[in-house]
C-alpha positions as protocol buffer text, in pm:
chain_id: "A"
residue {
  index: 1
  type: UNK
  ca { x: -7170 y: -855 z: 2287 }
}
residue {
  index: 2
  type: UNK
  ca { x: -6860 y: -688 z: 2172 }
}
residue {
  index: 3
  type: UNK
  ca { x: -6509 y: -806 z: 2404 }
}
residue {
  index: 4
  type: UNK
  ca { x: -6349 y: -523 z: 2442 }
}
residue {
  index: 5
  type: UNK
  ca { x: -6006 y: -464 z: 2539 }
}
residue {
  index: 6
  type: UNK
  ca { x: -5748 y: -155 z: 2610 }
}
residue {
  index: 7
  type: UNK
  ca { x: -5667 y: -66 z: 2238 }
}
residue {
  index: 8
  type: UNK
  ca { x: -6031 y: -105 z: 2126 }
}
residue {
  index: 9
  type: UNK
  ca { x: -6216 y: 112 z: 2439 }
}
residue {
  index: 10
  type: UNK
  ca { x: -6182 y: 450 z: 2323 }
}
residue {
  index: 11
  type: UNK
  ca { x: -6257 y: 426 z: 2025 }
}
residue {
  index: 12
  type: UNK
  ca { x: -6583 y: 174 z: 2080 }
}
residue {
  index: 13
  type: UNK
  ca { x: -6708 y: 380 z: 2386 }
}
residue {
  index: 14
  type: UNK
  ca { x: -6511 y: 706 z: 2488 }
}
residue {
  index: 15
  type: UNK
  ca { x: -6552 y: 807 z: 2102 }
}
residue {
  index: 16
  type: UNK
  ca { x: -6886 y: 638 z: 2047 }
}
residue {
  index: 17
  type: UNK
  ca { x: -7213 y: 829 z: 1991 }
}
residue {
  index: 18
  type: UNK
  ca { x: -7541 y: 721 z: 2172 }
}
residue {
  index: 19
  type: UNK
  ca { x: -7577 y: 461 z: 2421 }
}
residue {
  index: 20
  type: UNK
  ca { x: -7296 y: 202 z: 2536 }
}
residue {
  index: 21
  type: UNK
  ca { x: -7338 y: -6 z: 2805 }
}
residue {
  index: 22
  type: UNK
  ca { x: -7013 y: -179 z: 2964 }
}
residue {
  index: 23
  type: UNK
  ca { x: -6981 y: -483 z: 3156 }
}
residue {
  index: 24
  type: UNK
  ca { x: -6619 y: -501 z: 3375 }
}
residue {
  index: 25
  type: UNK
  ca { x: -6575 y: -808 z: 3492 }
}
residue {
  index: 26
  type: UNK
  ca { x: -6236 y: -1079 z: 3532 }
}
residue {
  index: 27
  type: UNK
  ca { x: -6243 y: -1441 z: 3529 }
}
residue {
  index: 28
  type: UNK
  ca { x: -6147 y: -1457 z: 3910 }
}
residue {
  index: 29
  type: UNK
  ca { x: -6472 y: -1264 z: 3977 }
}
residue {
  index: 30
  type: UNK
  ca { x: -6705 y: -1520 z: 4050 }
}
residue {
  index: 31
  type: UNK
  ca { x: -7022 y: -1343 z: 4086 }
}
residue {
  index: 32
  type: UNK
  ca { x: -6879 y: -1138 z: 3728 }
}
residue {
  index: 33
  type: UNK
  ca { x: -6917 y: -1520 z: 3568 }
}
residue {
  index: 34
  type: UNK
  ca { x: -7233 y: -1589 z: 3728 }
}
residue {
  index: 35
  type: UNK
  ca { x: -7397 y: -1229 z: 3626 }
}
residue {
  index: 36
  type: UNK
  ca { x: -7269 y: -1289 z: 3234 }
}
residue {
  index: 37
  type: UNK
  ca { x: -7500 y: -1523 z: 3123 }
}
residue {
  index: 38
  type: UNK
  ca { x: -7854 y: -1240 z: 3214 }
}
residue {
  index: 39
  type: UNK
  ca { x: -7589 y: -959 z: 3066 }
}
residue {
  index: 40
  type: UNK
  ca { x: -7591 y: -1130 z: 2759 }
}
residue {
  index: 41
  type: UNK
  ca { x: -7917 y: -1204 z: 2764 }
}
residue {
  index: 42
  type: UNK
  ca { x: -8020 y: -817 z: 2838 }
}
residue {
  index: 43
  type: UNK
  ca { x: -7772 y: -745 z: 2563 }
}
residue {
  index: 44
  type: UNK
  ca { x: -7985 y: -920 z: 2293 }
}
residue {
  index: 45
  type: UNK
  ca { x: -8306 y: -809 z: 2442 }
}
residue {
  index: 46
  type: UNK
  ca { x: -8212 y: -471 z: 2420 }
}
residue {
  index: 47
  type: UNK
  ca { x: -7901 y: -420 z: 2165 }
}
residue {
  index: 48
  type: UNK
  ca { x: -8088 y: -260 z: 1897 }
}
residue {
  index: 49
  type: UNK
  ca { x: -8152 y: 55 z: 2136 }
}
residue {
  index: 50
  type: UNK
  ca { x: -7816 y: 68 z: 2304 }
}
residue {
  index: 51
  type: UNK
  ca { x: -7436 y: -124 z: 2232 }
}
residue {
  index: 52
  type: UNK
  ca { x: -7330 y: -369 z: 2423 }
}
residue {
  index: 53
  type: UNK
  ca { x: -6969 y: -463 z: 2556 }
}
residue {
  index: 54
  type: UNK
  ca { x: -6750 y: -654 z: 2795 }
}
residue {
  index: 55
  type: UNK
  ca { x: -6450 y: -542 z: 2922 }
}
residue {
  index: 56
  type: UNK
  ca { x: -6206 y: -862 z: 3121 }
}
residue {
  index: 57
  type: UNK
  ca { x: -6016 y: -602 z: 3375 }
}
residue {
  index: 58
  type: UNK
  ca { x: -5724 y: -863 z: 3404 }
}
residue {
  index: 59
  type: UNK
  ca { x: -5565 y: -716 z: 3049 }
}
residue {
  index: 60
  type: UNK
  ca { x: -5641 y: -374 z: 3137 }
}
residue {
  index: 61
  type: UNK
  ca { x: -5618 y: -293 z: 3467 }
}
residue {
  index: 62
  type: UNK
  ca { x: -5477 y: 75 z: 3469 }
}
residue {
  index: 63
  type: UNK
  ca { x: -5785 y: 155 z: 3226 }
}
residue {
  index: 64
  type: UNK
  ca { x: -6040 y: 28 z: 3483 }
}
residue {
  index: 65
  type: UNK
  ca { x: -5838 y: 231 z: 3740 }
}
residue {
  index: 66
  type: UNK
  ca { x: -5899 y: 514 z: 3483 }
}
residue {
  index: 67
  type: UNK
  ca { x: -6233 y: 442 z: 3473 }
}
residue {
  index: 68
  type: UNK
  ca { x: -6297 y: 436 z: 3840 }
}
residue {
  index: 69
  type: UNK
  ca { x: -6383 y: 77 z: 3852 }
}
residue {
  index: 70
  type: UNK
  ca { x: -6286 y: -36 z: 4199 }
}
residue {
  index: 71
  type: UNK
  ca { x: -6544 y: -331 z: 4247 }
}
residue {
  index: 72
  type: UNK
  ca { x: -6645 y: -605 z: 4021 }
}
residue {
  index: 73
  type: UNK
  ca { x: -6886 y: -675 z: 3876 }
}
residue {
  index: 74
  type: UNK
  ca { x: -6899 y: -339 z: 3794 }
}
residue {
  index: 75
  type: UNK
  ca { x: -7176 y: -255 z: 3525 }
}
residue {
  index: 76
  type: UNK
  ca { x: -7151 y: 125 z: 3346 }
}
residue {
  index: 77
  type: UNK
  ca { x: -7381 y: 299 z: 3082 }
}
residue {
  index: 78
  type: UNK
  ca { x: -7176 y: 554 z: 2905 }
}
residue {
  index: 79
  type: UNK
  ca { x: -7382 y: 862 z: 2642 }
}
residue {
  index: 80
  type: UNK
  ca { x: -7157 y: 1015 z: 2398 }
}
residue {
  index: 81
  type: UNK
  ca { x: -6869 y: 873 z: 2590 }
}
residue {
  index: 82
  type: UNK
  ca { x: -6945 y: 1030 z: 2930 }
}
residue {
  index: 83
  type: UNK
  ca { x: -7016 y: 835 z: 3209 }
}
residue {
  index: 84
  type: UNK
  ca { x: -7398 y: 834 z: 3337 }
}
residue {
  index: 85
  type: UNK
  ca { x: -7465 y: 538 z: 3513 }
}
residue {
  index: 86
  type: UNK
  ca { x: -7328 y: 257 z: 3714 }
}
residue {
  index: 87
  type: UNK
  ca { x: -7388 y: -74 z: 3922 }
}
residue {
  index: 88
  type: UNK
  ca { x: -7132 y: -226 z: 4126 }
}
residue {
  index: 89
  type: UNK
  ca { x: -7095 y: -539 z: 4294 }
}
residue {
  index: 90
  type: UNK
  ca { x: -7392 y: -617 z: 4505 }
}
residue {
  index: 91
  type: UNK
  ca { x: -7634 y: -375 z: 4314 }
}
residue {
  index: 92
  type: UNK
  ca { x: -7525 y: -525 z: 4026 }
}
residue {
  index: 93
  type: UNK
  ca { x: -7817 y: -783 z: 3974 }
}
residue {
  index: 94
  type: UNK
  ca { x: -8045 y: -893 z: 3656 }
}
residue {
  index: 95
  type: UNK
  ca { x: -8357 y: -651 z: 3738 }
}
residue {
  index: 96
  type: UNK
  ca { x: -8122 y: -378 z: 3861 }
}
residue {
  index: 97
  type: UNK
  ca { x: -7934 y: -406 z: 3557 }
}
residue {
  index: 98
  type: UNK
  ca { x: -8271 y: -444 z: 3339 }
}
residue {
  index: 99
  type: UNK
  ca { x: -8408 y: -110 z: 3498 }
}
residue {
  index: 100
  type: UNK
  ca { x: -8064 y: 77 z: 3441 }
}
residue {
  index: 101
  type: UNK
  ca { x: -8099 y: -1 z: 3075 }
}
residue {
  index: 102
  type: UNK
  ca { x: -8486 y: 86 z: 3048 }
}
residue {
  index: 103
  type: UNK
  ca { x: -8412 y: 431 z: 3188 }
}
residue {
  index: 104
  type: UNK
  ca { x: -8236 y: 504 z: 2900 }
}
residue {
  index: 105
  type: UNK
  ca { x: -8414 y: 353 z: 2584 }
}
């Protein structure tokens, strides 16, 4: 899973072609650090259909703002660098998360 970070988003999703799946999370966010582990888990189930990424708010907070990312954990699928999906906080479980990805591989 690729860590992510305010200098490398646009260019690894806004400006990415295909499929890219984004995890926003902080280390304060408890339930972000108990999610991680089944992310990364999904992510090398599934990373040869889509790319996956991790993005701590904490060091870039105005792009999360930007982003409309006002919960965490806050899961988004991006295509061609548009937004098309999301899960946020409570939604944001393992089989949620696993059926968000399956709609689009």
């Amino acid at each position: 899973m690729l860590a992510l970070d305010k200098k490398t988003f646009e260019p690894e999703v806004l400006e990415a072609e295909g499929y890219v799946f984004v995890d926003f999370w902080s280390e304060g966010c408890e339930p972000c650090k108990a999610l991680l582990p089944s992310v990364e888990e999904l992510a090398g189930k599934y990373e040869a259909s889509m790319k996956f990424c991790k993005l701590d708010i904490t060091k870039a907070r105005r792009l999360a703002i930007k982003q409309k990312v006002l919960g965490l954990p806050t899961i988004v699928i991006y295509k061609d660098g548009q937004k098309i999906d999301e899960l946020t906080k409570d939604d944001a479980t393992e089989s949620n998360i696993e059926a968000m990805i399956k709609k689009y591989i």
